[in-house]
N, CA, C and O of each residue as an XYZ file, in Angstrom:
452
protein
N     135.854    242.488    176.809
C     137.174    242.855    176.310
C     137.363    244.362    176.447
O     136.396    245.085    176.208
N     138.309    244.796    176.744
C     138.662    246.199    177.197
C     139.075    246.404    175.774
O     139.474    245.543    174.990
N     138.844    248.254    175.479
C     138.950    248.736    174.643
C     140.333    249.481    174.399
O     140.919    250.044    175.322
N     140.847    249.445    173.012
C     142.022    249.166    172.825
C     142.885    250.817    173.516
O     144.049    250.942    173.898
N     141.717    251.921    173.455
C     141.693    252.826    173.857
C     142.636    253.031    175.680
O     143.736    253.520    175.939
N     141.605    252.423    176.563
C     142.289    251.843    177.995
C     143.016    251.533    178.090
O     143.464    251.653    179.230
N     143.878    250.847    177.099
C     145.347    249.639    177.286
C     146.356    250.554    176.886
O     147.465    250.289    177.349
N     146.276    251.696    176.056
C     147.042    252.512    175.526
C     147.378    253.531    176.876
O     148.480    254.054    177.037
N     146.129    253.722    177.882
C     146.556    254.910    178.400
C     147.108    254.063    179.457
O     147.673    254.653    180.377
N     147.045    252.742    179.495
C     148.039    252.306    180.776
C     149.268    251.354    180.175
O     149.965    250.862    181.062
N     149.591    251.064    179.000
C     150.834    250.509    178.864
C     151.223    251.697    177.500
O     150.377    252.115    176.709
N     152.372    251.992    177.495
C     152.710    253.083    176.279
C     152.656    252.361    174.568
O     152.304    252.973    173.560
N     153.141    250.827    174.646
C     152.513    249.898    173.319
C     152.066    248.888    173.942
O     152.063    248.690    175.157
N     151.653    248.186    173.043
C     151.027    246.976    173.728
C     152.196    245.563    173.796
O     152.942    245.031    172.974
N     151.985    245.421    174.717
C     152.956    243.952    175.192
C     153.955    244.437    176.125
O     154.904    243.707    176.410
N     153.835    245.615    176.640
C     154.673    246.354    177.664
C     154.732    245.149    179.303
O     155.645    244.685    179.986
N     153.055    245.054    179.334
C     152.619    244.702    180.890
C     153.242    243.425    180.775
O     154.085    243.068    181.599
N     152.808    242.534    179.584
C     153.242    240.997    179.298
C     154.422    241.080    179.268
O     154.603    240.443    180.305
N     155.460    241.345    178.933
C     156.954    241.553    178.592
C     157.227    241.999    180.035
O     158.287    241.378    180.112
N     157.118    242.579    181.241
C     157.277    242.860    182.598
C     157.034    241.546    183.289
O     157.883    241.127    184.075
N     155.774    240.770    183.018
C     155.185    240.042    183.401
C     155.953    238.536    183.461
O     156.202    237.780    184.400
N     156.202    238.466    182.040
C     157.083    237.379    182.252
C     158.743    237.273    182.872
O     159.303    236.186    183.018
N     159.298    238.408    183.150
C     160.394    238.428    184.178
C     159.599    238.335    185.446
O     159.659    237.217    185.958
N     158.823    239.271    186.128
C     158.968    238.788    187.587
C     157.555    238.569    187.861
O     157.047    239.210    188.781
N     156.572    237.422    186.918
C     155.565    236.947    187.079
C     155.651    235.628    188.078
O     154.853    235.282    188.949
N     156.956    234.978    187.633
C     157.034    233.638    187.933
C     157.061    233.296    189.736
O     157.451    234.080    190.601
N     156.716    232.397    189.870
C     155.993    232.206    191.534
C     157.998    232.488    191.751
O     159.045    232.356    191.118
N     157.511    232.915    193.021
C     159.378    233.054    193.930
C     159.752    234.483    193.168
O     160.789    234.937    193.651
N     159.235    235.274    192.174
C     160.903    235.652    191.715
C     160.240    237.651    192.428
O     161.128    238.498    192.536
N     159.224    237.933    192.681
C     158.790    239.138    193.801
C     159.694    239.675    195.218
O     160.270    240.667    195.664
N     159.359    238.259    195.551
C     159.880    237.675    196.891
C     161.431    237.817    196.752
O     162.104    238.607    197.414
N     161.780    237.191    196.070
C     163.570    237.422    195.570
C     163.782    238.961    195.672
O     164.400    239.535    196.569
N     163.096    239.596    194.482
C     163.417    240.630    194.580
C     163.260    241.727    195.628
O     164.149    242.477    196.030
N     161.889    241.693    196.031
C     162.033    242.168    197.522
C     163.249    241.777    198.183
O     164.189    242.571    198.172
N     163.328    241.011    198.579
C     164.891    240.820    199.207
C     166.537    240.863    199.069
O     167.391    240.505    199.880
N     166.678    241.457    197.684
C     167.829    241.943    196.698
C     167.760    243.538    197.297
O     168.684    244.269    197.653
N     166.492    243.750    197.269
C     165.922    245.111    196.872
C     167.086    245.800    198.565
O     167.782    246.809    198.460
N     167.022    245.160    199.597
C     168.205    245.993    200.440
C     169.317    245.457    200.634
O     169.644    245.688    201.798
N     170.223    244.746    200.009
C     171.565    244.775    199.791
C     171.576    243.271    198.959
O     170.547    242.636    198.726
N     172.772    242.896    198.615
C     173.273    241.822    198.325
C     173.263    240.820    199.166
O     173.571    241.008    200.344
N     172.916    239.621    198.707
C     172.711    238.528    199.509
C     173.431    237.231    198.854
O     173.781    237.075    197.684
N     173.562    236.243    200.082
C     173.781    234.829    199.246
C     172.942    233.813    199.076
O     172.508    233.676    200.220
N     172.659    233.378    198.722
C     172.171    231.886    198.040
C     171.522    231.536    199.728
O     170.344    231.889    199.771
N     171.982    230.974    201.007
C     171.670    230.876    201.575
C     170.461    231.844    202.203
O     169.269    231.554    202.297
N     171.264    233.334    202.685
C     170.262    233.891    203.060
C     168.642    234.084    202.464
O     167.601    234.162    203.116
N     168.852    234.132    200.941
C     167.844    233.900    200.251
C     166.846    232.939    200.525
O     165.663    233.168    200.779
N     167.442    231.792    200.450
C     166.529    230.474    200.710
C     166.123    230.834    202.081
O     164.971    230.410    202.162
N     166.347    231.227    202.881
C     165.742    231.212    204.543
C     164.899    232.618    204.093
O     163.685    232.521    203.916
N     165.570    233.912    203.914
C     164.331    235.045    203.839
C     163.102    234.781    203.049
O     161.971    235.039    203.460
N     163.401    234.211    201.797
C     162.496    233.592    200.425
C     161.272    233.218    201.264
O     160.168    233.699    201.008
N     161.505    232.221    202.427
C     160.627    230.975    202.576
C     160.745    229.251    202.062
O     161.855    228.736    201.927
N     159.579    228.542    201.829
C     159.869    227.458    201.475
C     160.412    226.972    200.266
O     160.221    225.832    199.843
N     161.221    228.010    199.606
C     161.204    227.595    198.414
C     162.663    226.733    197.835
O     163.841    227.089    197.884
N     162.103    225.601    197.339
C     163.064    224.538    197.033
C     164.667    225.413    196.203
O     164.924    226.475    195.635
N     165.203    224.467    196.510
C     166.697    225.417    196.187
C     166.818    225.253    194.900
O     167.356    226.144    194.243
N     166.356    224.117    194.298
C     166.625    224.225    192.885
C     165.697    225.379    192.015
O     166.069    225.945    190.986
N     164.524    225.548    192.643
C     163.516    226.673    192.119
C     164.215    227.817    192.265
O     164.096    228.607    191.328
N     165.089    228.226    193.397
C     165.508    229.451    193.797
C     166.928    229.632    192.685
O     167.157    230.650    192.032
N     167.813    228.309    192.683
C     168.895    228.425    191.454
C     168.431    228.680    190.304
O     169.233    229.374    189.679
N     167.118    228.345    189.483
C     166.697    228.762    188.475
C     165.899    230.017    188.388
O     165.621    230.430    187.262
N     165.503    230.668    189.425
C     164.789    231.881    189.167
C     166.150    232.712    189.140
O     166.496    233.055    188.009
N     167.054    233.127    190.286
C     168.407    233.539    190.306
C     168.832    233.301    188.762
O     168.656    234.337    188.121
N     169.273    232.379    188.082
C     169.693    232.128    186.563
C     168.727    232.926    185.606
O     169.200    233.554    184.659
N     167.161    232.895    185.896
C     166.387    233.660    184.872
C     166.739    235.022    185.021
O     167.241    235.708    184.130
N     166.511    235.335    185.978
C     166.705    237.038    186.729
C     168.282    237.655    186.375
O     168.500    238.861    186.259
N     169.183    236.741    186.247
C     170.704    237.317    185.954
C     170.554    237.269    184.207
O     171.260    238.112    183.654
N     169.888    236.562    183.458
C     169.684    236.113    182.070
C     169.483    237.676    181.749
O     170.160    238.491    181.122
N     167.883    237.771    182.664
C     167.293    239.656    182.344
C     168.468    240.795    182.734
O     168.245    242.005    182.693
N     169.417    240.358    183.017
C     169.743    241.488    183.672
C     169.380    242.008    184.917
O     169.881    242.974    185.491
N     168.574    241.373    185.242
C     168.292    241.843    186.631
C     168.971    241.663    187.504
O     169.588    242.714    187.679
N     169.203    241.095    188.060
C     170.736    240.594    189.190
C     171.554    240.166    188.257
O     171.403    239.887    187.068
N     172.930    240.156    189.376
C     174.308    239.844    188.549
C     174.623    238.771    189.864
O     173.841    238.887    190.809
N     175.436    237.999    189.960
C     175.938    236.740    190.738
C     177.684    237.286    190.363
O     178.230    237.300    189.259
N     178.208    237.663    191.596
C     179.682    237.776    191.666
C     179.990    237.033    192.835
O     179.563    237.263    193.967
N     181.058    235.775    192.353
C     181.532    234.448    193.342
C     183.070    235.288    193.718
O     183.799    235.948    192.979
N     183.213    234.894    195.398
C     184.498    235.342    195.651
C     185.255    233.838    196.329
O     184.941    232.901    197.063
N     186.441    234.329    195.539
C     187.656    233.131    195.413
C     188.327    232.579    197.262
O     189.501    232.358    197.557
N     187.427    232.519    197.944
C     187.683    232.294    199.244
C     187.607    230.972    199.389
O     187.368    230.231    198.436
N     187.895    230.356    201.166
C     187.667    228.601    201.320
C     186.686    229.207    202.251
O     186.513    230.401    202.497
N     186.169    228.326    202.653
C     184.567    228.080    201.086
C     184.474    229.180    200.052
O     184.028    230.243    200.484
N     184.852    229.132    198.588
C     183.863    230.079    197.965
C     182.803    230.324    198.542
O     182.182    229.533    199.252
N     182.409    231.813    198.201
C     180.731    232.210    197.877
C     180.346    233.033    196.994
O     181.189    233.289    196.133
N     179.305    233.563    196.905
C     178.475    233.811    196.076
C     177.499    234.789    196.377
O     176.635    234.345    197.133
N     177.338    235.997    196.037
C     176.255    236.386    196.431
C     175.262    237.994    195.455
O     175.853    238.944    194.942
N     174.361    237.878    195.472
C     173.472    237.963    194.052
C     172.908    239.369    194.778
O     172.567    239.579    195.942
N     172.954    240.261    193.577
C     172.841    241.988    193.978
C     171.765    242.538    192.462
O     171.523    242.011    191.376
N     171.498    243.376    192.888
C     170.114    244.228    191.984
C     170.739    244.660    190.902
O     171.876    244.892    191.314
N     170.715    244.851    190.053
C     171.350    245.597    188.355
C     170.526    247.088    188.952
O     169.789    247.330    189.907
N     171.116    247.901    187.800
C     170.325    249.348    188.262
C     169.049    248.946    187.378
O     168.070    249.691    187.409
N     169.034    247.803    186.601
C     167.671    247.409    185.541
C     166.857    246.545    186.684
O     165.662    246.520    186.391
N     167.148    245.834    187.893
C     166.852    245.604    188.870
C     166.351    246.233    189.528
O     165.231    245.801    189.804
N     166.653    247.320    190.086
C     166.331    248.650    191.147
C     165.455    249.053    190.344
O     164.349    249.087    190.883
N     165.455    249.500    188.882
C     164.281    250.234    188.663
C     162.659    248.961    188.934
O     161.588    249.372    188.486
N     162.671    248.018    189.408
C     161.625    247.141    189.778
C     161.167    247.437    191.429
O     160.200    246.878    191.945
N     162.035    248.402    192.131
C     161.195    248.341    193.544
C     160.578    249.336    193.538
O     159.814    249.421    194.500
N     160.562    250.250    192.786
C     158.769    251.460    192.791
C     158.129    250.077    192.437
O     157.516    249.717    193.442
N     158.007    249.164    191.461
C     156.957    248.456    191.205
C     156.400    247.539    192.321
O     155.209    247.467    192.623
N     157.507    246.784    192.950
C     157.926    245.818    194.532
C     156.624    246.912    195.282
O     155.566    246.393    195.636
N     156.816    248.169    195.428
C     156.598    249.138    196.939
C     154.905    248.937    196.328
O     153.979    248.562    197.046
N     154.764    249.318    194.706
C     153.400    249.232    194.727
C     152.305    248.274    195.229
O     151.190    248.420    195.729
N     153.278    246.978    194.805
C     152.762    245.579    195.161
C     152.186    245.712    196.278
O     150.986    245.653    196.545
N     153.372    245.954    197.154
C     152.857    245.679    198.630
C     151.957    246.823    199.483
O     151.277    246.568    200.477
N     152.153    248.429    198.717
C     150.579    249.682    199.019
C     149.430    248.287    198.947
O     148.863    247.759    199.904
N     149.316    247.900    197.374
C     148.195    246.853    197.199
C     147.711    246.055    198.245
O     146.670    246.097    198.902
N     148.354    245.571    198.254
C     148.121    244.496    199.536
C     148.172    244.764    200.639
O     148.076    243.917    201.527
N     148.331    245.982    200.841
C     148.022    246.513    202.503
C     147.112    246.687    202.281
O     146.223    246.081    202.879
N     146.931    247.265    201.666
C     145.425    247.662    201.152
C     144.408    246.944    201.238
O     143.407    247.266    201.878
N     144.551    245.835    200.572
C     143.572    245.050    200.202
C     143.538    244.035    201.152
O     142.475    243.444    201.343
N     144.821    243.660    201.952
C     145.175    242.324    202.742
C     143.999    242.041    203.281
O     143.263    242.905    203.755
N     143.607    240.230    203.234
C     142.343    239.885    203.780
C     143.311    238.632    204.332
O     144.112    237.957    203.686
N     142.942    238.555    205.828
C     143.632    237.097    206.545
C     143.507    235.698    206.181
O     144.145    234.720    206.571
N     141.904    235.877    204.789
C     142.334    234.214    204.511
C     143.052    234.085    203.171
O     142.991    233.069    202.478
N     143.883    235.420    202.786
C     144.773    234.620    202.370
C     145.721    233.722    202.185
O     146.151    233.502    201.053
């Protein structure tokens, strides 16, 4: 068990990392954001940049992520409507975290992942 000392000098109280964690812990919602992270997108493009990820998984991470504040969903009154889902500035402040992710994993990248 790490000492309570360590946790202080890397989260400012405790439940900081967990409270981050559970917004963009959840499988798909990185990936989302990476891809918010350079402009606004729709529902479609998402599902194809995303990868395999089932559309109903992608409608509910989109719904969690707009819940946080993190994206906002503005539908325009056209034939076909659409839809398309953009970063909050509470959003944006998540791609220093996004850029770290991926230093990491350059870093570290091993091919059988």
């Amino acid at each position: 068990m790490e000492s309570p000392e360590y946790s202080t000098k890397l989260e400012p109280k405790n439940g900081c990392i967990a409270s981050a964690m559970d917004i963009i812990g959840s499988k798909w919602t990185a990936l989302i954001l990476r891809d918010l992270s350079s402009g606004p997108k729709r529902f479609s493009e998402l599902e194809k940049s995303v990868g395999s990820i089932n559309p109903r998984t992608l409608s509910q991470r989109l719904d969690d992520l707009e819940g946080h504040a993190i994206v906002t969903r503005q539908t325009y009154p056209e034939v076909p409507p659409h839809t398309e889902y953009t970063l909050t500035g509470k959003g944006q402040d998540l791609v220093p975290v996004l850029r770290a992710m991926s230093a990491w994993g350059d870093k570290y990248y091993d091919a059988s992942c």
